[in-house]
N, C-alpha and C positions, 0 to 999 in steps of 0.2 A: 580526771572525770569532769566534765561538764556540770554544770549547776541545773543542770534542766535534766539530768541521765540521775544526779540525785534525788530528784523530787520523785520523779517515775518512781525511782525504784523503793524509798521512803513508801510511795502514796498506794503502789501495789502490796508491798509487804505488810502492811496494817492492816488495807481491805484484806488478805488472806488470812489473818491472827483475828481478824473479830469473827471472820465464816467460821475457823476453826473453834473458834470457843465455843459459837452457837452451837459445832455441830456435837462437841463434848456435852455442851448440859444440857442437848434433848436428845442426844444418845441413848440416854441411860430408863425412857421415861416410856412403860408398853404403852401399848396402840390400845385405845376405846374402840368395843366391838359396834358401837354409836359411830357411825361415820361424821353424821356432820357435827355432833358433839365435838370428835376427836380433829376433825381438818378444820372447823369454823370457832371453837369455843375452847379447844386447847385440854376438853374433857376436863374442863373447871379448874387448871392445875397451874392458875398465874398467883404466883402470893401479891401482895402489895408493890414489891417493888418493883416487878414485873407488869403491873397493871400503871402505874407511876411510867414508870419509863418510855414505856409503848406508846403512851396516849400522848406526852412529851412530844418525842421526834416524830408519830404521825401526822402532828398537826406543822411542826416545826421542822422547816424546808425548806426547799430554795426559794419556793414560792414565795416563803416568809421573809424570809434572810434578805434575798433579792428584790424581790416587788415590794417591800417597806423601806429596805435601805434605799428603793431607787425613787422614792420622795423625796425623799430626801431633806424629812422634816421631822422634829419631834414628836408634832401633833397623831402619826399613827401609833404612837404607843397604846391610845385608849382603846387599839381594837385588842390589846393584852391584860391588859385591868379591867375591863368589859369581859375576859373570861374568864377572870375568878370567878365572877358570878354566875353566867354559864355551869360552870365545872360542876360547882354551889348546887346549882341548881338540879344537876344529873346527879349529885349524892343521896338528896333528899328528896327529891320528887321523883324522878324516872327511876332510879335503880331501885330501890323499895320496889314499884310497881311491878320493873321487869323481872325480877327472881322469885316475887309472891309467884306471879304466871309461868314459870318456869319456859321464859324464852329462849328462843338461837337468833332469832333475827328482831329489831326492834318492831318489824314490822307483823310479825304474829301476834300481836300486842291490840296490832288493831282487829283483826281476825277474829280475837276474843272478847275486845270490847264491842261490837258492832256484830258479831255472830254472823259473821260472810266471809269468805276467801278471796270475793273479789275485790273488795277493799283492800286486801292483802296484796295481791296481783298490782292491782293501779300504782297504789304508793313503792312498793318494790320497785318497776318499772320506769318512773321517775327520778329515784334513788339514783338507777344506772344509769340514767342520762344524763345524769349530774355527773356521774363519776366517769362515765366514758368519755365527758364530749367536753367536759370541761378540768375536773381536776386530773385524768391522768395525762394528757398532751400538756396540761400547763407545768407538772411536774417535772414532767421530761426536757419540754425547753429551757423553763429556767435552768433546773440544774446539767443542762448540756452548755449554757449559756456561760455559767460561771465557772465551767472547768475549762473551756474557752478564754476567755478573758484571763486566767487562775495561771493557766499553764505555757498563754501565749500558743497555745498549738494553730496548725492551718488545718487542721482537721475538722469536717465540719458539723455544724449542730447537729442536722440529721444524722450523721456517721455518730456521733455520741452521742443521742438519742436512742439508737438502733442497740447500741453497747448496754445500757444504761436498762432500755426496755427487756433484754436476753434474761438479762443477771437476777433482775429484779422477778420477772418470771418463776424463776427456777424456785428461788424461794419458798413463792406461792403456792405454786404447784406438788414440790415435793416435800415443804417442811408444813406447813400448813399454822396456823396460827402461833401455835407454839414456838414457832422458829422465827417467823416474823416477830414475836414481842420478844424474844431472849436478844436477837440483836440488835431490835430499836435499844432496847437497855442498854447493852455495852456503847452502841454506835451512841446514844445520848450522854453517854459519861465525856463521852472523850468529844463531843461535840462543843455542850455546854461549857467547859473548860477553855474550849479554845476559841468560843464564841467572845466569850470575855475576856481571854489575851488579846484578840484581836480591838478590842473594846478599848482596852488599855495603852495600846501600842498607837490605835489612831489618836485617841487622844494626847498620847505623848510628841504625836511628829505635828501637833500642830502647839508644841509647848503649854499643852492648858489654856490654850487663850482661844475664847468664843468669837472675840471682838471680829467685826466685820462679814460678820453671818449677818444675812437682814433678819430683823425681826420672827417675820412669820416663818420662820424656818425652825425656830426655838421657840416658840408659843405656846402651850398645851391647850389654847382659848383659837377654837379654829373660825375664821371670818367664812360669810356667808358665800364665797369664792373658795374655799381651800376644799381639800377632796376629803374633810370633817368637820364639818360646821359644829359648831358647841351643843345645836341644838339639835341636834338628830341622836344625843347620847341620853335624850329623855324621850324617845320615841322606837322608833324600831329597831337600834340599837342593841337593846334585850331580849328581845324576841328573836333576833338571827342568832344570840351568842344560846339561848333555850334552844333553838332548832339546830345548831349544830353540835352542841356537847351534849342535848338531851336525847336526840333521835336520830341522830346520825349513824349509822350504823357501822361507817369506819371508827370511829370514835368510842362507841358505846358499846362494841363488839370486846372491845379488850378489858371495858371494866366485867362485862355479861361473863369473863373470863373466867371470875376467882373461884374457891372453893365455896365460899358463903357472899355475904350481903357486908358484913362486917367486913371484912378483909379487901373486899371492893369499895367500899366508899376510904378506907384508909388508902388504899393508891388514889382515887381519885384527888381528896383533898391533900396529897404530896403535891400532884400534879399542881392542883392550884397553885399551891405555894411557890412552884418553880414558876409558875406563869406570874406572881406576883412579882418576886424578886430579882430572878434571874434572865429572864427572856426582854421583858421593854429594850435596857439598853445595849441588846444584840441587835437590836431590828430597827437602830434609829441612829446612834451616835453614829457606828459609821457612817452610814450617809449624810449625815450632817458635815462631817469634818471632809467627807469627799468633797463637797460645796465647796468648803472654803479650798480647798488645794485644787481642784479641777473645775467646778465650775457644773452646770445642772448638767451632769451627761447622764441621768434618770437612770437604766436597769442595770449599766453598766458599773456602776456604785462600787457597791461590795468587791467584786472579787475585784477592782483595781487595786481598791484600797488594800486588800488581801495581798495581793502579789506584791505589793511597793513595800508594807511596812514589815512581812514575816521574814527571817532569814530564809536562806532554800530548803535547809533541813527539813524547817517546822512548818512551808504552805507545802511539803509535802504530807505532812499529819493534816493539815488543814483539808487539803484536798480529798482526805482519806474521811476526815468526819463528814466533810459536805458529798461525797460521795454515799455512804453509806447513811446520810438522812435523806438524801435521792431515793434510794433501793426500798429502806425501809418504809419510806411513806407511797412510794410507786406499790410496793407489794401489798400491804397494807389497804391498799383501796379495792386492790386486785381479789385478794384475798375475801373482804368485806362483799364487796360487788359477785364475786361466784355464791357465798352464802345468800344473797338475795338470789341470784337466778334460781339456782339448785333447790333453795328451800320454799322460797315465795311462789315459784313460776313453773319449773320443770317439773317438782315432784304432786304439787297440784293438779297442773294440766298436764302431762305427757306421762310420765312414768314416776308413780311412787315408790320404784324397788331400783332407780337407777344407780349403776355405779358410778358412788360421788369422786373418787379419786380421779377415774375417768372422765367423767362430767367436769369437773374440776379444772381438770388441765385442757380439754377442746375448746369449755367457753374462754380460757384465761387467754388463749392463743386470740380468738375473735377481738377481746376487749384490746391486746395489748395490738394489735394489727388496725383496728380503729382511730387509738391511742395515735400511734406513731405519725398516720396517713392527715392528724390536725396540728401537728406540730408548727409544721410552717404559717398556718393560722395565724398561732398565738407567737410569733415573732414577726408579725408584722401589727403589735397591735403596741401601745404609747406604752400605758404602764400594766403590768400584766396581775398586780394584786386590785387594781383595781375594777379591770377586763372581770377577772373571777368572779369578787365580791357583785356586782352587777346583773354579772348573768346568769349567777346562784339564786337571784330573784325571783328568778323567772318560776322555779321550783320548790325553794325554802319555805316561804309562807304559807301556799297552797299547804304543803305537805303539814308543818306546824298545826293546821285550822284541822288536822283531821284529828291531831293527837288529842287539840283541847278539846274539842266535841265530843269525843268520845273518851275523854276521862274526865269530864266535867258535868256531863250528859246523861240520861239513859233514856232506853227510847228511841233513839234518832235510826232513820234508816240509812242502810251504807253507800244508797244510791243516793240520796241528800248528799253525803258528803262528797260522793264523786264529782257529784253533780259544780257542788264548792270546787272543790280542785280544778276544774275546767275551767269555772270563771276567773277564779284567780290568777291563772294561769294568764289567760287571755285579757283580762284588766291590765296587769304589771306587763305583758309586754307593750297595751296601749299606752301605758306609763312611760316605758324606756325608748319605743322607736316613736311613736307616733306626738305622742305631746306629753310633754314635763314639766309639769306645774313647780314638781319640789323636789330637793333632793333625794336622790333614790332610795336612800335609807326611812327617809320618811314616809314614800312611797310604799316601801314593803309593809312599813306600820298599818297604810294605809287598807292595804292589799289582804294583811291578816284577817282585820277586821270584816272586811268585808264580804270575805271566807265565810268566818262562822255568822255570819249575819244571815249570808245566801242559805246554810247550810239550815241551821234552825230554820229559815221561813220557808224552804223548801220541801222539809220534815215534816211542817204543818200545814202550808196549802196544797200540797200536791199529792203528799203519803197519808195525808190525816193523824200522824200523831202526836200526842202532845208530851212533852218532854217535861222530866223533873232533873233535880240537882245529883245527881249520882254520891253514894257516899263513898265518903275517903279511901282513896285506895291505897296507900302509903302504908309501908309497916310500922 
């Protein structure tokens, strides 16, 4: 037998043992007569380790794995130690808030802070341009990228991309949140394990020896050239890692999961701690020690390094973890993104009695056919964690300026803050395409602020009201 007919069959028979397991432990589990409780919120039935898990490999993908190893520097560790605090900060400030309010989407949050739906509607809608136009195509490349590169096939990106989008669908559509967090869990057990063999194994084929890396490859102290300058980790740094673990709503969907508040912020801060301990050096030493044996070949990183040091047996498990943190972070977005349409948009303006199973699976079909048609996009672009973090800009802070305003606030009207969200919008891309004073991270800094700055004086000169401190809304 071929050493390539063994990894197949290795890498298929795993992917079928984790579907199977998932499909055992939500077998057993009735249907909420709450639809979108039961397809977007799991009907509250994630314990902790299940919220730990999920939120783990949602974030943790190819995107990660590839576009960090394909720096191919230490220095992006910091955007992993930059989410402890994040995580931190979705324990104690946003989760308290969203289960006092008893949400499905983070975005009804502002609905009841701001007492308008159409706040609700805008930021919803922005969510899914984030998630259509930029993290589900970039998922799909990367990880068609490295099963590519992993497996040496001629088969090509789009053809596993097309694969990659079917599977990950199915998911979504028929297992509904539940199912997507049971097999990010297994799919993360068996990731993280092998994330770190792999960890192990590069550094063993370069004998432990760093020597002949140039410097700035190993630095944690990033120069005012490197794609992390030291100083943008005291600027908008914290505010993108608040706006992604605090409002995100692929993210913040699976803590919104548990039966209580308590049992959600204990998966939360698991997660952290994985994100402290065990994830930096998955998403750097490889590409570091690729440097030294290949030379800057950027996205292509990982899975070289992947195929060269695994026996055939084990880059067929290899293949089968990074497959299934493919699926589960693809569905995952998928899954997040229909609860924004269906809750924030369809059942608002079109039909509040629609059937969500139904609704469910015709938009997943739209997003994933959108998805697909950007692919070849984002493989024609340098580094593709960097592509993202970038054009997340364009969106993230805007959106941010609405949550602070309106739980820091009262008083403010929701057309003020739209009103912010536009500008911010249209500032940071004057930022990105037009003129760049600074690096983009301090840009978005710049960009927050200037959100709720629009937002208050817009409140006051134009709505006439004058705003006080909102009290604590924290349980």
């Amino acid at each position: 037998m071929s050493a390539q007919a063994i990894q197949v069959i290795v890498f298929f028979g795993i992917t079928a043992l984790i579907a199977f397991a998932t499909y055992l432990k939500c077998a057993g589990h009735a249907r909420s007569s709450d639809s979108n409780k039961e397809y977007f919120l799991a009907s509250g039935g994630l314990s902790w380790m299940f919220v730990a898990g999920s939120i783990t490999l949602t974030n943790l993908s190819t995107d990660q794995l590839i576009g960090m190893n394909g720096n191919q520097m230490a220095l992006l560790a910091w955007w992993e130690f930059a989410a402890v605090i994040g995580l931190i900060i979705l324990a104690k400030v946003f989760l308290p808030v969203y289960y006092k309010n008893n949400c499905t989407t983070t975005t009804e949050l502002l609905e009841k802070r701001y007492g308008d739906k159409n706040i609700r509607a805008v930021i919803a809608a922005l969510f899914l341009l984030g998630n259509v136009f930029i993290f589900l195509p970039a998922v799909l490349y990367s990880g068609s990228l490295f099963m590519k590169s992993l497996f040496g096939t001629e088969l090509s990106i789009m053809f596993l991309a097309v694969c990659f989008a079917l599977v990950g669908a199915c998911y979504a559509v028929f297992g509904g949140l539940r199912a997507v967090a049971v097999s990010d869990t297994y799919s993360g057990i068996l990731l993280l394990g092998m994330g770190m063999l792999i960890v192990y194994l590069a550094v063993a084929a370069i004998d432990f020896d760093f020597s002949g890396i140039p410097t700035e490859r190993l630095t944690m102290i990033g120069g005012d050239d490197s794609p992390l300058p030291w100083h943008v980790l005291l600027t908008g740094m914290i505010f993108i890692q608040a706006f992604y673990w605090g409002t995100n709503q692929t993210i913040t969907q699976r803590a919104m999961a548990a039966p209580n508040l308590k049992e959600a912020q204990k998966g939360v801060f698991s997660a952290a701690a994985i994100r402290l301990l065990i994830v930096p050096p998955m998403i750097v030493v490889p590409g570091i020690v690729s440097y030294k044996l290949y030379g800057d070949i950027g996205d292509a990183a990982y899975g070289t390094i992947a195929a060269d040091v695994l026996p055939v047996w084990l880059s067929g498990v290899f293949a089968a973890a990074i497959a299934a943190a493919v699926l589960t972070t693809f569905n995952s977005i998928l899954n997040s993104s229909a609860a924004l349409y269906c809750c924030d948009i369809h059942e608002a303006y079109v039909n509040k009695d629609a059937n969500v199973g139904k609704l469910n699976a015709i938009i997943t079909i739209v997003f994933v056919g959108i998805a697909l048609a950007l692919v070849p996009v984002y493989a024609a672009q340098e580094s593709i964690i960097n592509t993202v973090q970038e054009l997340y800009g364009l969106l993230s802070m805007p959106i941010l300026s609405t949550f602070i305003v309106g739980l820091v606030f009262k008083d403010v009207d929701a057309r003020a803050a739209i009103i912010a969200v536009v500008f911010g919008t249209l500032l940071y891309a004057f930022f990105v395409f037009v003129w760049a004073p600074f690096h983009y991270i301090h840009m978005m800094c710049i960009t927050l602020f200037a959100c709720v700055g629009v937002a208050l004086a817009t409140n006051r000169l134009v709505f006439g009201n004058k705003v006080s401190f909102a009290r604590q809304q924290t349980a």
